[in-house]
PDB file of N, CA, C, O and CB in Angstrom:
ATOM      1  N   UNK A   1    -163.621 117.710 165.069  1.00  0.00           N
ATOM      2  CA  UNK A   1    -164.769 117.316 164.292  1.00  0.00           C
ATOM      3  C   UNK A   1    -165.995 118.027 164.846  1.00  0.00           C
ATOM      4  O   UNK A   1    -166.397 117.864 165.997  1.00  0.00           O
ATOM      5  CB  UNK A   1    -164.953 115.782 164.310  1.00  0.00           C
ATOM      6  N   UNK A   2    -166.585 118.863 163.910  1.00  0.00           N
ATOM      7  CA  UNK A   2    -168.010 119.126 164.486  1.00  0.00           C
ATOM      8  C   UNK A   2    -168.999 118.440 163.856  1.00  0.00           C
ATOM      9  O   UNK A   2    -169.299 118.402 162.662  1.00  0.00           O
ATOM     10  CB  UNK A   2    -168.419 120.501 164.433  1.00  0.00           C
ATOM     11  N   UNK A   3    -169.626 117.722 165.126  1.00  0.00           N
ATOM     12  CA  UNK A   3    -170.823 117.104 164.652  1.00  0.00           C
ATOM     13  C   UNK A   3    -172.178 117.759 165.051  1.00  0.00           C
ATOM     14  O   UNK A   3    -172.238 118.599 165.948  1.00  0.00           O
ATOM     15  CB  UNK A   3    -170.807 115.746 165.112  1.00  0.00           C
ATOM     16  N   UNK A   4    -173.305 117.322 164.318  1.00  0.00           N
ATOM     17  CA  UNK A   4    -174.485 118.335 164.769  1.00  0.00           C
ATOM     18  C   UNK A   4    -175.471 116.714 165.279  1.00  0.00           C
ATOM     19  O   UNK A   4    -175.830 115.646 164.783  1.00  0.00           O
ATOM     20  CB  UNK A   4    -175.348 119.694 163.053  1.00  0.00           C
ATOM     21  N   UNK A   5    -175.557 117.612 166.814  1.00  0.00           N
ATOM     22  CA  UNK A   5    -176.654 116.661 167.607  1.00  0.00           C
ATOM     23  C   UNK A   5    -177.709 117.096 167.426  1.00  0.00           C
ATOM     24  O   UNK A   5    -178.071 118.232 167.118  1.00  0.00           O
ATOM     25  CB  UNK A   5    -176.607 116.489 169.020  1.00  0.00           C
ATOM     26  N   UNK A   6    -178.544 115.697 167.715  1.00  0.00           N
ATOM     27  CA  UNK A   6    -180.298 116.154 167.739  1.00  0.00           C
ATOM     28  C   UNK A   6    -180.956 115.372 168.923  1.00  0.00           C
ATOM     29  O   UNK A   6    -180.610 114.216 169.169  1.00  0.00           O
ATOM     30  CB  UNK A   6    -181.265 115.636 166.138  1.00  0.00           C
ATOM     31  N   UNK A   7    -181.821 115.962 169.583  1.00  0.00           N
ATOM     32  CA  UNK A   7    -183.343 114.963 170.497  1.00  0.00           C
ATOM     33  C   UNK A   7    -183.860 113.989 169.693  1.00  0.00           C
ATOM     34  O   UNK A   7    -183.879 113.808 168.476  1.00  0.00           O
ATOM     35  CB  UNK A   7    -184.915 115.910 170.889  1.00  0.00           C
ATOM     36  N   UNK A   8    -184.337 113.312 170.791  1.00  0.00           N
ATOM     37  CA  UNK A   8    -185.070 112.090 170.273  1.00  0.00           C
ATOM     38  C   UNK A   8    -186.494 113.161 169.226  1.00  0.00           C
ATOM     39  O   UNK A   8    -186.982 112.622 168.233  1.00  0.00           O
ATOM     40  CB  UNK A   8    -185.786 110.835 172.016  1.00  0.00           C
ATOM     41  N   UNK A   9    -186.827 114.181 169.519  1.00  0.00           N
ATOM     42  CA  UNK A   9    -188.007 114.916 168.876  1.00  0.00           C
ATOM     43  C   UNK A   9    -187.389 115.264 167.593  1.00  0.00           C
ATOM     44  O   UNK A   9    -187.913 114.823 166.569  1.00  0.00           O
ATOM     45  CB  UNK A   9    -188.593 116.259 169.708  1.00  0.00           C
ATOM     46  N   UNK A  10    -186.118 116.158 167.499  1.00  0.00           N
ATOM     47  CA  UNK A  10    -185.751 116.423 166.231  1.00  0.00           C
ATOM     48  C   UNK A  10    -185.699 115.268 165.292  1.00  0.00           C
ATOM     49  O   UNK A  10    -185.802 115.426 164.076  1.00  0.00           O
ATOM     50  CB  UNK A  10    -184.572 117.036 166.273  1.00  0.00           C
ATOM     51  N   UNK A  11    -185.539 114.105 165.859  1.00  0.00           N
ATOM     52  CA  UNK A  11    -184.955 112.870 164.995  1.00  0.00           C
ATOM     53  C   UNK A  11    -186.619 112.756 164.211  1.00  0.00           C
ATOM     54  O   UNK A  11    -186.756 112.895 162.996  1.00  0.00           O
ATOM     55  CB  UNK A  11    -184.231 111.126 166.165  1.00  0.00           C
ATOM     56  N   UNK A  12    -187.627 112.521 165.031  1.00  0.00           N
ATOM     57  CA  UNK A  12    -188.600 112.633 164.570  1.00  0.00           C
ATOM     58  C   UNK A  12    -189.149 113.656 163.751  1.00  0.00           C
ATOM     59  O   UNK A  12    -189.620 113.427 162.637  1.00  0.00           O
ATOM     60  CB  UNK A  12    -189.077 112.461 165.295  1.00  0.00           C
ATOM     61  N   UNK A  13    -189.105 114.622 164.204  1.00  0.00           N
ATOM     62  CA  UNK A  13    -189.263 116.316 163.157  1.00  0.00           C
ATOM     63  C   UNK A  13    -188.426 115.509 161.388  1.00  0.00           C
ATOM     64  O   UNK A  13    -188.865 115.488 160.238  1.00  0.00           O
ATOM     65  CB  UNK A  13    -187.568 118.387 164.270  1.00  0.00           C
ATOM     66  N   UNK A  14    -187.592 115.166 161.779  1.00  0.00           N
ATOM     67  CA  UNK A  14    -186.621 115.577 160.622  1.00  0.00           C
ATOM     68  C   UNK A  14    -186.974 114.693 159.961  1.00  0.00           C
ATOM     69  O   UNK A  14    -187.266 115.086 158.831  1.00  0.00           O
ATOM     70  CB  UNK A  14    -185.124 115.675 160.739  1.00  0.00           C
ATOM     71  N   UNK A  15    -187.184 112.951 160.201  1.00  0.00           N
ATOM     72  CA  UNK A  15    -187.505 112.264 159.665  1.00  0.00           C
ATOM     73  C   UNK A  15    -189.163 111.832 159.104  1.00  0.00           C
ATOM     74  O   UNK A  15    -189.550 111.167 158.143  1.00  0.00           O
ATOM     75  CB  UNK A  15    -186.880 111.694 160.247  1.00  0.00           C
ATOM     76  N   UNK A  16    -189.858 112.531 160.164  1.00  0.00           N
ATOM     77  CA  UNK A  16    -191.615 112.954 159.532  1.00  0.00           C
ATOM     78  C   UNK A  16    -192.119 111.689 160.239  1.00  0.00           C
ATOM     79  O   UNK A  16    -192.843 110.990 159.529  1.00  0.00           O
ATOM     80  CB  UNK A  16    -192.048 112.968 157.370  1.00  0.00           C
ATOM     81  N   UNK A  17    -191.851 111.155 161.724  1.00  0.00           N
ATOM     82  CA  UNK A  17    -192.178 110.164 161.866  1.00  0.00           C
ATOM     83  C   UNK A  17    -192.401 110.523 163.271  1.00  0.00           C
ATOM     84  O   UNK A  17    -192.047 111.571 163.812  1.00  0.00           O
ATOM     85  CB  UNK A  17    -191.402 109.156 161.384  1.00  0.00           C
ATOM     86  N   UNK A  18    -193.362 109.012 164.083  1.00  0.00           N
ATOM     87  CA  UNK A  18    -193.791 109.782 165.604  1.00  0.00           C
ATOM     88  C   UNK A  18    -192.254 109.592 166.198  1.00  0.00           C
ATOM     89  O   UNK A  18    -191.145 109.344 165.725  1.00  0.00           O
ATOM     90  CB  UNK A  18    -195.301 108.812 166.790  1.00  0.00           C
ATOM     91  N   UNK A  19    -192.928 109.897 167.741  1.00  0.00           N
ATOM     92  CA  UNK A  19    -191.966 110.069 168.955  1.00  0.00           C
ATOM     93  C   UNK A  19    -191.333 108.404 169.022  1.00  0.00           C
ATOM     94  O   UNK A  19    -190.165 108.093 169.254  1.00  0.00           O
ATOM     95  CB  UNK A  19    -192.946 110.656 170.606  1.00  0.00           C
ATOM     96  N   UNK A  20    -192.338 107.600 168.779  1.00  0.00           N
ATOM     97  CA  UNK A  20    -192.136 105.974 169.141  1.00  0.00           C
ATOM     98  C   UNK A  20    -191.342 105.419 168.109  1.00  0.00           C
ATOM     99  O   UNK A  20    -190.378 104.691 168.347  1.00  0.00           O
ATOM    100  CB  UNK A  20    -193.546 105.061 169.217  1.00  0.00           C
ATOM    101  N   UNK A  21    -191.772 105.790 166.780  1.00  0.00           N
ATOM    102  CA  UNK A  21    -190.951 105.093 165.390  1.00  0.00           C
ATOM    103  C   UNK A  21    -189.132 105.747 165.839  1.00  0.00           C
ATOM    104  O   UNK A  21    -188.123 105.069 165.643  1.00  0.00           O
ATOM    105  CB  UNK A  21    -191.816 106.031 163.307  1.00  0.00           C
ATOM    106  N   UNK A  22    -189.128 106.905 166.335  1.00  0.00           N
ATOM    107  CA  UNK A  22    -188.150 107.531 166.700  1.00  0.00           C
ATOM    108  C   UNK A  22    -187.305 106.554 167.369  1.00  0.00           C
ATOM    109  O   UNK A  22    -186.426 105.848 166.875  1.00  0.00           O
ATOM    110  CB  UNK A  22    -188.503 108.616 167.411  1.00  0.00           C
ATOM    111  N   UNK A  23    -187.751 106.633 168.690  1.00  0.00           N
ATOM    112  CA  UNK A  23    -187.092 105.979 169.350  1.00  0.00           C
ATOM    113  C   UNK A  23    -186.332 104.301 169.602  1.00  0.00           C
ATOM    114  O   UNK A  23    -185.508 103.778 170.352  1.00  0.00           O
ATOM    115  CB  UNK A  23    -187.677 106.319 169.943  1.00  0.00           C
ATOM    116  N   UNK A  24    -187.138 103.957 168.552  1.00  0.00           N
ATOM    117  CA  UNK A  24    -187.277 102.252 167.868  1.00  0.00           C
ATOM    118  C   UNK A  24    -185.581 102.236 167.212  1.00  0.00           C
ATOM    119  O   UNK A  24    -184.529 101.648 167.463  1.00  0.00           O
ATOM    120  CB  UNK A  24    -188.918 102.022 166.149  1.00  0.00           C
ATOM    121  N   UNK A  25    -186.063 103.230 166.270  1.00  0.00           N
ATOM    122  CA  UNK A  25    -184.735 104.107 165.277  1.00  0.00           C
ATOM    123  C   UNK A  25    -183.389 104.127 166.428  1.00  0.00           C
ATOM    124  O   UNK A  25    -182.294 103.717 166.043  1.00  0.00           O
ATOM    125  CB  UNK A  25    -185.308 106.264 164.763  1.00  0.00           C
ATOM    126  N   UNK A  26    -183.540 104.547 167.610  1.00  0.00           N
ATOM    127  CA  UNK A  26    -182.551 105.346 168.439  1.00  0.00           C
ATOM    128  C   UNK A  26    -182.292 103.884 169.310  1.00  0.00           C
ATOM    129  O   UNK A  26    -181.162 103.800 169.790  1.00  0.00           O
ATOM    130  CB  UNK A  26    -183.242 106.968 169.402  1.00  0.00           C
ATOM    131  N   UNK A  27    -183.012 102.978 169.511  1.00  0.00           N
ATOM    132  CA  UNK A  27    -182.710 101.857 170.153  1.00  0.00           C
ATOM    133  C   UNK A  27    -182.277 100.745 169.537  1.00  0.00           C
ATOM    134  O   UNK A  27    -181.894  99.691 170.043  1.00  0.00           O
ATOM    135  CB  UNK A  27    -183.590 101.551 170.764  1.00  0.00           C
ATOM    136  N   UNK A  28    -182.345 100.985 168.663  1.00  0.00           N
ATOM    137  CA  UNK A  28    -181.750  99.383 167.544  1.00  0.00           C
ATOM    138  C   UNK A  28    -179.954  99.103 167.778  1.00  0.00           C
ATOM    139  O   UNK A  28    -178.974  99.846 167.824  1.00  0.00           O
ATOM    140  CB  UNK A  28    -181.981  99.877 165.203  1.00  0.00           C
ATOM    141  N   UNK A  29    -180.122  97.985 167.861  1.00  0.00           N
ATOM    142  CA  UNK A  29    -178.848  97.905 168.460  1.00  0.00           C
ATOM    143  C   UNK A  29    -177.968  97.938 167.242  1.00  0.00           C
ATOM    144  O   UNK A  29    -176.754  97.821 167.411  1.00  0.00           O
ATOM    145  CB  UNK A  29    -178.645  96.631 169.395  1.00  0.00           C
ATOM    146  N   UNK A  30    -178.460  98.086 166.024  1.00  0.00           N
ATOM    147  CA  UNK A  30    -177.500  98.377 164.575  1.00  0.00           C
ATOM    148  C   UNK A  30    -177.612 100.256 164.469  1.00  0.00           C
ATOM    149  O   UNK A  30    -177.434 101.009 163.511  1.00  0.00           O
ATOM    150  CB  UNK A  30    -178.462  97.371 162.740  1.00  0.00           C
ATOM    151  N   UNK A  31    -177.886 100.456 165.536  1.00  0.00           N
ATOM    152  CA  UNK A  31    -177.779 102.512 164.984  1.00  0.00           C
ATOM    153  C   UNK A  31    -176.482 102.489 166.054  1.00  0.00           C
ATOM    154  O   UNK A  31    -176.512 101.817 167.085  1.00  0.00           O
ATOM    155  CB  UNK A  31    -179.696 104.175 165.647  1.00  0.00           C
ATOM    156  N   UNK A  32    -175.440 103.249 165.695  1.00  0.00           N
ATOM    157  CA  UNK A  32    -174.238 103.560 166.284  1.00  0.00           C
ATOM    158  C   UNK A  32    -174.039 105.051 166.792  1.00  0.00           C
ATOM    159  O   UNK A  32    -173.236 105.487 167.617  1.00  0.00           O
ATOM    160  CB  UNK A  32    -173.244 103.218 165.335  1.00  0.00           C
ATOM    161  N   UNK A  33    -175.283 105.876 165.842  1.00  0.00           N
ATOM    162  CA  UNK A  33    -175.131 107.445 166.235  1.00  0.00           C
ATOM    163  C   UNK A  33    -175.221 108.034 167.861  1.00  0.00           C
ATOM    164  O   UNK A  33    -174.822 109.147 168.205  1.00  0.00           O
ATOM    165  CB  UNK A  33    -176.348 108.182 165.445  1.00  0.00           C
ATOM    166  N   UNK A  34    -175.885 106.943 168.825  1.00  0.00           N
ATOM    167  CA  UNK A  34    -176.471 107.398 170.010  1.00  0.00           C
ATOM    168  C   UNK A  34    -175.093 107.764 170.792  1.00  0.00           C
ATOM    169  O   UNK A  34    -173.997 107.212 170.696  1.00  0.00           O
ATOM    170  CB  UNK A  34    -177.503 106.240 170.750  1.00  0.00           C
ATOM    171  N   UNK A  35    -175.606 109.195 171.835  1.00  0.00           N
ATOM    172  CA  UNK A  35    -174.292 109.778 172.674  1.00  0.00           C
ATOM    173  C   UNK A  35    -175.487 109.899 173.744  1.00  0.00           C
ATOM    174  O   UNK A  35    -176.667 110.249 173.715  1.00  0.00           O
ATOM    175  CB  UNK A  35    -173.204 111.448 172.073  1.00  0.00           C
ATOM    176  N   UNK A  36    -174.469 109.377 174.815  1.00  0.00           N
ATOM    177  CA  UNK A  36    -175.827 109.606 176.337  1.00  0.00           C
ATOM    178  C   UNK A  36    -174.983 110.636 176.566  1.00  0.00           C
ATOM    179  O   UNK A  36    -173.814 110.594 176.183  1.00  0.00           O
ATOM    180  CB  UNK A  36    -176.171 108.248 178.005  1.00  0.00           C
ATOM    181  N   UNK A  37    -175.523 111.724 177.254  1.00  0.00           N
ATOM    182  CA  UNK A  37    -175.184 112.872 177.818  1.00  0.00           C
ATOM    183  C   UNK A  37    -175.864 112.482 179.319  1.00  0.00           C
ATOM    184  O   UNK A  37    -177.038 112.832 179.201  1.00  0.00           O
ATOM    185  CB  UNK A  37    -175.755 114.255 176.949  1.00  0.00           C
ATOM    186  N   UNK A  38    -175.687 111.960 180.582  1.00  0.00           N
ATOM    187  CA  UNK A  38    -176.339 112.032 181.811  1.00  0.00           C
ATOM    188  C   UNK A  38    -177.655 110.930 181.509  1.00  0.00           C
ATOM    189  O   UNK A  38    -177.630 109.705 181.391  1.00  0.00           O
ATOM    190  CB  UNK A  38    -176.773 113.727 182.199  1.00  0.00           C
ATOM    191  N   UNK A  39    -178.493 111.639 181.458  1.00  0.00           N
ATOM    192  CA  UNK A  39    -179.536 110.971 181.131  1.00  0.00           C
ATOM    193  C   UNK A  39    -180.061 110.970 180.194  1.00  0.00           C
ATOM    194  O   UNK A  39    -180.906 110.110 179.947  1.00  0.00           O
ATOM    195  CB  UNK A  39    -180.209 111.062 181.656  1.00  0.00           C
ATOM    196  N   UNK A  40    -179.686 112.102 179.200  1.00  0.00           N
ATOM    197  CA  UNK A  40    -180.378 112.251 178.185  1.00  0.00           C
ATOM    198  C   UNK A  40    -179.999 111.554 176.969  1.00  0.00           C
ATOM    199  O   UNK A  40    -179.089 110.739 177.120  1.00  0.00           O
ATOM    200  CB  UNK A  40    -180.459 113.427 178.018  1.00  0.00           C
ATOM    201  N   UNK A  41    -180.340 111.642 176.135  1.00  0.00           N
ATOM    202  CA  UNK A  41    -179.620 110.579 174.489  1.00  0.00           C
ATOM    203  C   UNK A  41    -179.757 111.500 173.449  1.00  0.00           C
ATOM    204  O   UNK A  41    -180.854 111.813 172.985  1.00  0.00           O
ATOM    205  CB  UNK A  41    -180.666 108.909 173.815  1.00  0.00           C
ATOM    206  N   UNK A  42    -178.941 111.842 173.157  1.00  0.00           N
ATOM    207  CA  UNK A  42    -178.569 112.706 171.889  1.00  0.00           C
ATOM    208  C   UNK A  42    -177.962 111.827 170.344  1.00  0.00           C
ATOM    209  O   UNK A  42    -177.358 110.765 170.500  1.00  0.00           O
ATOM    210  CB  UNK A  42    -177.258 113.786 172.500  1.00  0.00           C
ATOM    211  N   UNK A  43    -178.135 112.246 169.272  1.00  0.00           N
ATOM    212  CA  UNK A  43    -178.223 111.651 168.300  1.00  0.00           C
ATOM    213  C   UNK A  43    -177.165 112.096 166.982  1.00  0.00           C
ATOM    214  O   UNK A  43    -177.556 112.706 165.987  1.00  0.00           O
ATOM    215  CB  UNK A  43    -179.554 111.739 168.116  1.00  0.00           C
ATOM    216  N   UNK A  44    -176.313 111.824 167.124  1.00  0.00           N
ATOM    217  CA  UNK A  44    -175.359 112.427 165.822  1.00  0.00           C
ATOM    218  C   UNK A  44    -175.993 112.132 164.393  1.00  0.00           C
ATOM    219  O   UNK A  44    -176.015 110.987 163.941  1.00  0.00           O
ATOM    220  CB  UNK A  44    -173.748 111.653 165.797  1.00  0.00           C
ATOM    221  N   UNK A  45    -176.505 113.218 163.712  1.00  0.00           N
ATOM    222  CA  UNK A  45    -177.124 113.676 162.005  1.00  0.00           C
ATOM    223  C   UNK A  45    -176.541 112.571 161.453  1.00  0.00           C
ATOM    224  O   UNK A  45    -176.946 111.413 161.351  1.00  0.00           O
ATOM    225  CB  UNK A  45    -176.545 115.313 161.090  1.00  0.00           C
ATOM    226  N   UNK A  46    -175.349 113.199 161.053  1.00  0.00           N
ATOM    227  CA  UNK A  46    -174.838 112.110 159.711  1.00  0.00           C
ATOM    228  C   UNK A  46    -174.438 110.394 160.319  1.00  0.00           C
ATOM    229  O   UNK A  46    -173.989 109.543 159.552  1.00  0.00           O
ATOM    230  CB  UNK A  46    -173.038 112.913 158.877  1.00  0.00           C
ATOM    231  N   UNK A  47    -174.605 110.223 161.266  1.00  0.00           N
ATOM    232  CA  UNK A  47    -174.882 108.576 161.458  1.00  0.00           C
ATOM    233  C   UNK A  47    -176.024 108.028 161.568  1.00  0.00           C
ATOM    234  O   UNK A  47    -176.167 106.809 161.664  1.00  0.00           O
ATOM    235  CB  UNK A  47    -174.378 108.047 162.515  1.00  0.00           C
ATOM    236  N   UNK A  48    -177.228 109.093 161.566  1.00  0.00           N
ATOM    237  CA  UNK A  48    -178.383 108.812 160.929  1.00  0.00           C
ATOM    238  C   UNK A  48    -178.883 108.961 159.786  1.00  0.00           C
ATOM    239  O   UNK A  48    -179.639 108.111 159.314  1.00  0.00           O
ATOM    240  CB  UNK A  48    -179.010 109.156 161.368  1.00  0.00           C
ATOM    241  N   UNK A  49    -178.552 110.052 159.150  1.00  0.00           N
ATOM    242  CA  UNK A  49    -178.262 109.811 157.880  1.00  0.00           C
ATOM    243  C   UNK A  49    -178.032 108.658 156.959  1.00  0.00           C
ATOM    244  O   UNK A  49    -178.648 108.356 155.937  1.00  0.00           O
ATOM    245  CB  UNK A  49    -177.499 110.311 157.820  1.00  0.00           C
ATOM    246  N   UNK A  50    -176.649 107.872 157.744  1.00  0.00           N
ATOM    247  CA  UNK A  50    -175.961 106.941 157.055  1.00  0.00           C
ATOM    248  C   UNK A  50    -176.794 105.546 157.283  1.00  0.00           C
ATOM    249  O   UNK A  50    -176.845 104.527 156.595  1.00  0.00           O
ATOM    250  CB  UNK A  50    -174.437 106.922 157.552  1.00  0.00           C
ATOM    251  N   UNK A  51    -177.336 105.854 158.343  1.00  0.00           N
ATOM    252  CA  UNK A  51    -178.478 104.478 159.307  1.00  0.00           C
ATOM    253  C   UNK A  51    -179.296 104.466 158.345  1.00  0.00           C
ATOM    254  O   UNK A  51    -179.518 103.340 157.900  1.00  0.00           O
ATOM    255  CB  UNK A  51    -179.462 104.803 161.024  1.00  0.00           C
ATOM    256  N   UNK A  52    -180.009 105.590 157.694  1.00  0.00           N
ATOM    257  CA  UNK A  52    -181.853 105.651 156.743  1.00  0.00           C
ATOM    258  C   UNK A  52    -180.959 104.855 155.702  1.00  0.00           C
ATOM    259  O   UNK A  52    -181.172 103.660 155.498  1.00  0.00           O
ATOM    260  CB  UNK A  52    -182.907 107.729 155.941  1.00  0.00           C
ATOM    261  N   UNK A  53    -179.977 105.533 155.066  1.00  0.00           N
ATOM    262  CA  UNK A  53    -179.473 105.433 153.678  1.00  0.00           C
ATOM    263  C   UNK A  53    -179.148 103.504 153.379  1.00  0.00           C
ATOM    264  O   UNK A  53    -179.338 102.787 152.396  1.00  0.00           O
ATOM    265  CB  UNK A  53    -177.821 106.594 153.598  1.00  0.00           C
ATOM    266  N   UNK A  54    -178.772 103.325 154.317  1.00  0.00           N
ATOM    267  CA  UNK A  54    -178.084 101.853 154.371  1.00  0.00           C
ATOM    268  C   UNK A  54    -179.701 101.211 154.647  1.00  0.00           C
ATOM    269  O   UNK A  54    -180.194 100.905 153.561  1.00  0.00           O
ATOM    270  CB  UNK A  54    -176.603 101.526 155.897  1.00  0.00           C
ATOM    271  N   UNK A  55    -180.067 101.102 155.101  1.00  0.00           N
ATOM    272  CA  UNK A  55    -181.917 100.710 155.427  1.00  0.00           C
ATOM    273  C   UNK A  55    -182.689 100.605 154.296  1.00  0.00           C
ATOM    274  O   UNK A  55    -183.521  99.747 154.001  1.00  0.00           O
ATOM    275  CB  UNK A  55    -182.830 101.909 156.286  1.00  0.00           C
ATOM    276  N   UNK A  56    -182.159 101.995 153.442  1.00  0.00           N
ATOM    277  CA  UNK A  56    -183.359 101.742 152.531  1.00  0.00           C
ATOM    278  C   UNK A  56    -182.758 100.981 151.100  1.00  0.00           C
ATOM    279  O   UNK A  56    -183.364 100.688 150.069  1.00  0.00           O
ATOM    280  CB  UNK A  56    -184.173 103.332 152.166  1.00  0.00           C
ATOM    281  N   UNK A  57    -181.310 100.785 151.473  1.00  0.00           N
ATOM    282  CA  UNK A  57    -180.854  99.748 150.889  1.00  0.00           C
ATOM    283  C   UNK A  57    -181.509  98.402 150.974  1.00  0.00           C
ATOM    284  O   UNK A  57    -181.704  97.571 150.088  1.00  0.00           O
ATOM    285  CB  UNK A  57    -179.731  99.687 151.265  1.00  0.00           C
ATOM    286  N   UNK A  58    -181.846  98.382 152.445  1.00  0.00           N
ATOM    287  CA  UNK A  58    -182.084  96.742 152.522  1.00  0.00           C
ATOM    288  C   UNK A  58    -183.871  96.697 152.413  1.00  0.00           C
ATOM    289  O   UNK A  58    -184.590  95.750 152.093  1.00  0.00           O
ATOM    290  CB  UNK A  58    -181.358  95.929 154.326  1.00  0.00           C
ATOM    291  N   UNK A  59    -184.179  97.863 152.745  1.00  0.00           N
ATOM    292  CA  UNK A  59    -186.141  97.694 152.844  1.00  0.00           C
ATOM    293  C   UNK A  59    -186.281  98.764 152.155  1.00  0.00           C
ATOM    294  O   UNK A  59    -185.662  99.819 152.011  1.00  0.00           O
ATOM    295  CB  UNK A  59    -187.186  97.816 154.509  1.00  0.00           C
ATOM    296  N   UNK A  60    -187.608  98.090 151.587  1.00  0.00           N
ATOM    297  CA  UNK A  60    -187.789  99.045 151.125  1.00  0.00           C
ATOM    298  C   UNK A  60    -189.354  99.842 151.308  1.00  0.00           C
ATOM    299  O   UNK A  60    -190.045 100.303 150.400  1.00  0.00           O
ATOM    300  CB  UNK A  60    -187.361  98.716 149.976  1.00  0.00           C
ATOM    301  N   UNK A  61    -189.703  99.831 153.056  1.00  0.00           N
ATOM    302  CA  UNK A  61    -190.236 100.694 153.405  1.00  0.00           C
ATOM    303  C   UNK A  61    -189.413 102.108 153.922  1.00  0.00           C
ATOM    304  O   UNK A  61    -190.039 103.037 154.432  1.00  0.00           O
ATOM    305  CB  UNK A  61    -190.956 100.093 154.177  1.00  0.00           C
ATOM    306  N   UNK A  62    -188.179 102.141 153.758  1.00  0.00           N
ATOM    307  CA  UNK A  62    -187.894 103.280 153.628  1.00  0.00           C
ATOM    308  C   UNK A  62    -187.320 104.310 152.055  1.00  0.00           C
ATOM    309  O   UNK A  62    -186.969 105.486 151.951  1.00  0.00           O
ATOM    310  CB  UNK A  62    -187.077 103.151 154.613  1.00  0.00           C
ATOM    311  N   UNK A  63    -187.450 103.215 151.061  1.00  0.00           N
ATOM    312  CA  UNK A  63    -187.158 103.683 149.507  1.00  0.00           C
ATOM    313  C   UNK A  63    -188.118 104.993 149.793  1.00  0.00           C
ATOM    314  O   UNK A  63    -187.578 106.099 149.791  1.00  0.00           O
ATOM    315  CB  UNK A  63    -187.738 102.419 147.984  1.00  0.00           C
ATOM    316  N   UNK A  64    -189.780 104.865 150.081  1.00  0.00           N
ATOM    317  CA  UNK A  64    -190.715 105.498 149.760  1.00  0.00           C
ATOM    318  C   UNK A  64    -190.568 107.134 151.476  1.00  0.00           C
ATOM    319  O   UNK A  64    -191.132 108.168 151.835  1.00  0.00           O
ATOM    320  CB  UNK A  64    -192.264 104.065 149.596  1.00  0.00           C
ATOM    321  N   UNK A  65    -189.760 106.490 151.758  1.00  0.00           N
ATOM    322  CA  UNK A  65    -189.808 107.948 152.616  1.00  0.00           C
ATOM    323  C   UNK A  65    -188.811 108.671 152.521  1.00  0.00           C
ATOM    324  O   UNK A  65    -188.779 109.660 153.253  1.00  0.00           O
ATOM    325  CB  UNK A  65    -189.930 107.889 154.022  1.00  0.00           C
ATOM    326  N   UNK A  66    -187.615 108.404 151.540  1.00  0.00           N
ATOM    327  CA  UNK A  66    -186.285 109.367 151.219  1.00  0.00           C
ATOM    328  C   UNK A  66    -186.205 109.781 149.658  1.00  0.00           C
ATOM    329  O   UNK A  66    -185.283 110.490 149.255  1.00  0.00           O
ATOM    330  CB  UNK A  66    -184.775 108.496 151.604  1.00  0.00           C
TER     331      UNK A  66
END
C-alpha cells in the first residue's frame, strides 16, 4: 500500500487552516490517520480526507470549507 504522508504544516497548507486548528485536527482522539515516527507525527492524506468528509457530515462548519 502506498500511502502519502504529511506534517502537521502540510495538514494545515492543505486544509487552509492555522498550525493550532491543525493540530486540534491531529489530536482528536476520533482521527485514526496519526503515525508517530520517533518523535515526530506524520499524517496519512486519505484518513484525513475521510476525517473532513465524515465531519462535515455531522457539522456543518466544515460544509462551508470543502
Amino acid at each position: 500500500m502506498n500511502e502519502e504522508y504529511m506534517t502537521r504544516q502540510e495538514v494545515a497548507d492543505y486544509l487552509k487552516i492555522g498550525l493550532n486548528s491543525a493540530d486540534k485536527i491531529i489530536k482528536n482522539r476520533h482521527f485514526n490517520g496519526r503515525v508517530k515516527v520517533g518523535r515526530r507525527v506524520l499524517v496519512i492524506k486519505s484518513e484525513l480526507d475521510n476525517y473532513i468528509k465524515k465531519q462535515a457530515k455531522n457539522n456543518s462548519f466544515f460544509n462551508n470549507a470543502i
